[in-house]
C-alpha positions in Angstrom: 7.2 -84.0 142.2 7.6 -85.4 146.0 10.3 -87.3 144.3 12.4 -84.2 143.4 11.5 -82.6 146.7 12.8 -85.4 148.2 16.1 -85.6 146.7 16.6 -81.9 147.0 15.8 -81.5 150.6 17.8 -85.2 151.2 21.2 -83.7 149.5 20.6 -80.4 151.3 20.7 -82.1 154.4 24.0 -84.2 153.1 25.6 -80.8 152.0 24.8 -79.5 156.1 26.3 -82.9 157.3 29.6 -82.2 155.5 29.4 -78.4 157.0 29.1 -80.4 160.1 32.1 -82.4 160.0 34.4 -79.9 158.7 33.3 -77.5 161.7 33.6 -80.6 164.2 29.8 -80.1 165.7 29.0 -83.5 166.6 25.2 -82.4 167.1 25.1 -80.7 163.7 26.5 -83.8 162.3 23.5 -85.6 163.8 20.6 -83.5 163.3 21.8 -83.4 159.8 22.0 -86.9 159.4 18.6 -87.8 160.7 17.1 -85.2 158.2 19.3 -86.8 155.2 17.7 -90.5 156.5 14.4 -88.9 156.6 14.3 -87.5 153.2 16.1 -90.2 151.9 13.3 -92.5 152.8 10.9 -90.4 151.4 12.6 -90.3 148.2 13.3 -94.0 148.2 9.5 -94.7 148.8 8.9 -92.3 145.4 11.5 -94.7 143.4 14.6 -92.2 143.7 18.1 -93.7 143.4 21.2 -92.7 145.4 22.3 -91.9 141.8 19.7 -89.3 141.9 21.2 -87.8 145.0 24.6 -87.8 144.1 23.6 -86.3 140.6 21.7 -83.3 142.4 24.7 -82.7 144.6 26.9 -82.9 142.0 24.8 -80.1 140.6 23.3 -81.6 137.5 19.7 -81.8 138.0 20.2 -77.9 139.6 
């Protein structure tokens, strides 16, 4: 269960970094960025892949 919290919260914060990029906000990009290497941890700790994240993004675990 932390897992799929993990990976949720971790491509959330993936989908804000692109948001941030487009928009050119250099501190969005960074806040966003240290929440998607936060969560990622987590998730890594619980035996997620970045397969996993890129699959929920993608919007096939949704």
């Amino acid at each position: 269960m932390i897992a799929r919290t993990a990976i949720a919260r971790a491509a959330q914060a993936l989908d804000a970094y692109d948001v941030a990029i487009e928009q050119g906000n250099r501190g969005g990009v960074e806040s966003a960025a240290a929440e998607a290497g936060l969560w990622w941890t987590i998730a890594e700790a619980q035996g997620a892949t970045t397969a996993d994240v890129r699959t929920y993004r993608t919007g096939c675990a949704r």
